[in-house]
C-alpha positions in Angstrom: 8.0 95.7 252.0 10.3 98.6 253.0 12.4 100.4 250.4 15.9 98.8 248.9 18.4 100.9 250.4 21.0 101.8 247.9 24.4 103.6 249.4 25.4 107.5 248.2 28.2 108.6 250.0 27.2 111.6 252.5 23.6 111.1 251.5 22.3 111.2 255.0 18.5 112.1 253.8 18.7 108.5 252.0 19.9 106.8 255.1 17.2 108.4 257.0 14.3 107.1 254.3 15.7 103.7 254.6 15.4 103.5 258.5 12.0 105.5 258.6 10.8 103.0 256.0 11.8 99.9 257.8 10.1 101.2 261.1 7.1 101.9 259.4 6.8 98.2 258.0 7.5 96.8 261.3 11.0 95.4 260.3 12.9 97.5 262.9 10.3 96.3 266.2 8.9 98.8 268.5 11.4 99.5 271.1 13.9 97.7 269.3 18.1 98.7 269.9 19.6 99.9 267.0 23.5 99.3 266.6 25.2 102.1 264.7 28.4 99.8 264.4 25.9 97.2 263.2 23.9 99.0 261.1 26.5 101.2 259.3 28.2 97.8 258.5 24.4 96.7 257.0 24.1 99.4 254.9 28.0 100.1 254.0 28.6 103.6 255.1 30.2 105.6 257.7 28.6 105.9 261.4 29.0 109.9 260.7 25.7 109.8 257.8 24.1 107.5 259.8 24.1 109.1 263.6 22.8 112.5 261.7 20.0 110.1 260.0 19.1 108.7 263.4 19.0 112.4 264.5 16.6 113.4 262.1 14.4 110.2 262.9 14.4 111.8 266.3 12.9 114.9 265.2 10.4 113.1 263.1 9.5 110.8 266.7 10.5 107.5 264.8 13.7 106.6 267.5 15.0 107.8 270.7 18.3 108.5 272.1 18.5 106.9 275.7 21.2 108.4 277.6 24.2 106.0 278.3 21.9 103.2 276.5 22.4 104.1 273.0 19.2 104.5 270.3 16.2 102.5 270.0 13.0 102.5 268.2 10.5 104.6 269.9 7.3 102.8 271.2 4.4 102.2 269.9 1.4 102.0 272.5 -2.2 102.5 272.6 -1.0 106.2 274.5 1.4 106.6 272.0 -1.0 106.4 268.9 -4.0 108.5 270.6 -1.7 111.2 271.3 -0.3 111.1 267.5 -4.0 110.6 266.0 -5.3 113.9 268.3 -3.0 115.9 267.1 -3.1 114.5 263.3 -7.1 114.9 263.2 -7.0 118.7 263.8 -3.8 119.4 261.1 -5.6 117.1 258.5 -9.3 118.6 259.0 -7.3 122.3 258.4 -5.6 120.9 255.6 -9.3 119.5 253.6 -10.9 122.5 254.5 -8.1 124.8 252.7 -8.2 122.4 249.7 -12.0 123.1 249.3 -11.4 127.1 249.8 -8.1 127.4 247.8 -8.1 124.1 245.6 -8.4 124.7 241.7 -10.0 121.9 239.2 -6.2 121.4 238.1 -5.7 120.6 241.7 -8.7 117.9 242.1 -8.3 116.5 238.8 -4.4 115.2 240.5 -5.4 114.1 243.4 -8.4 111.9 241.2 -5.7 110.2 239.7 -3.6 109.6 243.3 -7.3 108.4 244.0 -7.7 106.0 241.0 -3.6 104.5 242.6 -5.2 104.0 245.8 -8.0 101.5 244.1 -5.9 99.9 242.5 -3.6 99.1 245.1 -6.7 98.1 247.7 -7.8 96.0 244.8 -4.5 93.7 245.1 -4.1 94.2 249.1 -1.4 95.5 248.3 -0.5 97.4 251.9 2.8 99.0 251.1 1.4 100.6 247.6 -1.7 101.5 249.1 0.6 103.3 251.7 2.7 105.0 249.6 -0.4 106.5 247.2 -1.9 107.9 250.6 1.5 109.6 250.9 1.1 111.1 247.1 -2.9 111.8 248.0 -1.8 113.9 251.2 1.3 115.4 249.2 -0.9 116.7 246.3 -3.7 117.4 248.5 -1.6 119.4 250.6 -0.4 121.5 247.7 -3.8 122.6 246.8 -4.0 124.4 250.4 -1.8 127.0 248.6 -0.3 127.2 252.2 3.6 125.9 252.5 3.8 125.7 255.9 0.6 123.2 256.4 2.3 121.6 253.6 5.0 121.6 255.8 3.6 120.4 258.7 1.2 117.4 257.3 4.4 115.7 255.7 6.8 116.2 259.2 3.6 114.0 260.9 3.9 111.5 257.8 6.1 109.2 259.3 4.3 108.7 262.8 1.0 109.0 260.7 2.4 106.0 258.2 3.7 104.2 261.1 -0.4 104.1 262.5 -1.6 103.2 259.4 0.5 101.0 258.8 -0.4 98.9 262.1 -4.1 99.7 261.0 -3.7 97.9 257.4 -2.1 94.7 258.6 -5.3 94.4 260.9 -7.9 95.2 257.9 -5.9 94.1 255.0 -9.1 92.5 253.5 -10.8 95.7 254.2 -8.3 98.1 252.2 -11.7 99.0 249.9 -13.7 100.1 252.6 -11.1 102.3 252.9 -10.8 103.7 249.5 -14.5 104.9 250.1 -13.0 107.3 252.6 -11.2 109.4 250.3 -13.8 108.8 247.3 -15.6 110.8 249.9 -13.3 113.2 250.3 -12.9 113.9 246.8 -16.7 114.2 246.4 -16.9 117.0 248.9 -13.8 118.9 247.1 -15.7 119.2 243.7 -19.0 119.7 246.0 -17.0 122.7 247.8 -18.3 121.0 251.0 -15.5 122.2 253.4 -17.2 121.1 256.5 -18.0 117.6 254.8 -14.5 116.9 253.8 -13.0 117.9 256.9 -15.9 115.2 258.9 -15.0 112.7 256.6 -11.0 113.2 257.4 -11.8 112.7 260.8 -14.1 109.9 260.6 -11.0 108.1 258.4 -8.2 109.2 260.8 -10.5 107.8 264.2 -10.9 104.3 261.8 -7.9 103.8 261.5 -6.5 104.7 265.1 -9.1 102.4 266.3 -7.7 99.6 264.0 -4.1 100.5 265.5 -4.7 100.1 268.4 -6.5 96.6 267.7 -3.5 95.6 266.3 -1.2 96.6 269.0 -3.7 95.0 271.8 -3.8 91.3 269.0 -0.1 91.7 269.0 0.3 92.2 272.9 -1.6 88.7 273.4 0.4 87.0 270.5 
């Protein structure tokens, strides 16, 4: 289930959560026309907020501006999600490796407990709570680089990243465990200091679950 949207005058960031988190559950369709009239109506603000929100959703890949055609939601093809998984693979490997070389036990013992969230939430199926503990996994993950700017980059590729997986859980919802093994993995080779490990193990999960998107994209061609 996407987030409740909850209206803050000028709070254009919100506006932009709210979309980015209805495209990423499939609520706004792939390729879908998005009404600013209609929308600012939905949500009860101004068209100003909302066309810099669509702009940033731009940046971040999640919608298009189509000349003379207004905005819609950008595609979401088997070319689409190859090119976004090759480029994710590399930034995510970086990022496990620098956790290993600059990661403190302060560091590991957070990300355990973002680890212990995801369990949980594979436990119930739960696919949007499993999603949003991969975000807090990455985010704290991510901090234990000690590097801002891969920081920076790893959470502007969230949205497309949490756009795949999403697709990829709604294929294996029954398999969200076999997934948790992933980053129990990945965890393992932290503590280990097991750079090249951690970084295999990444890329093992992120070609997993491209696969799976790109079995749910073919099921939903045919449907």
């Amino acid at each position: 289930m996407a987030i409740e949207f909850k209206a803050s005058k000028g709070l254009t960031e919100q506006i932009a959560e709210y979309l980015e988190s209805r495209i990423i559950h499939l609520e706004l369709k792939p390729g879908e026309r998005l009404y600013e009239i209609k929308l600012a109506s939905e949500m009860g603000v101004s068209r100003a907020p909302l066309r810099e929100a669509l702009r940033i959703l731009e940046m971040s890949g999640l919608v298009e501006f189509m000349p003379r055609r207004g905005v819609r939601v950008s595609e979401l093809s088997e070319e689409t999600v190859l090119a976004i998984t090759d480029v994710i693979k590399e930034v995510f490997c970086l990022a496990a490796t620098r956790v290993v070389e600059n990661g403190d036990m302060e560091d590991y013992e957070k990300i355990r407990i973002a680890g212990k969230a995801l369990e949980e939430y594979s436990e119930s199926e739960d696919v949007s709570g499993y999603l949003n503990a991969t975000l807090q996994f990455a985010k704290l993950s991510c901090r234990a680089t000690k590097n801002p700017l891969l920081e920076k980059v790893v959470l502007f590729l969230w949205p497309l990243t949490s756009r795949i997986q999403y697709a990829s859980l709604l294929f294996q919802k029954k398999n969200l465990k076999k997934n948790v093994r992933y980053f129990q993995m990945v965890q393992k080779y932290y503590l280990d200091g097991k750079s090249d490990m951690a970084a295999k193990v990444i890329r093992e999960l992120v070609e997993n679950e491209t696969l799976n998107a790109i079995k749910f994209i073919r099921k939903k061609g045919q449907s």
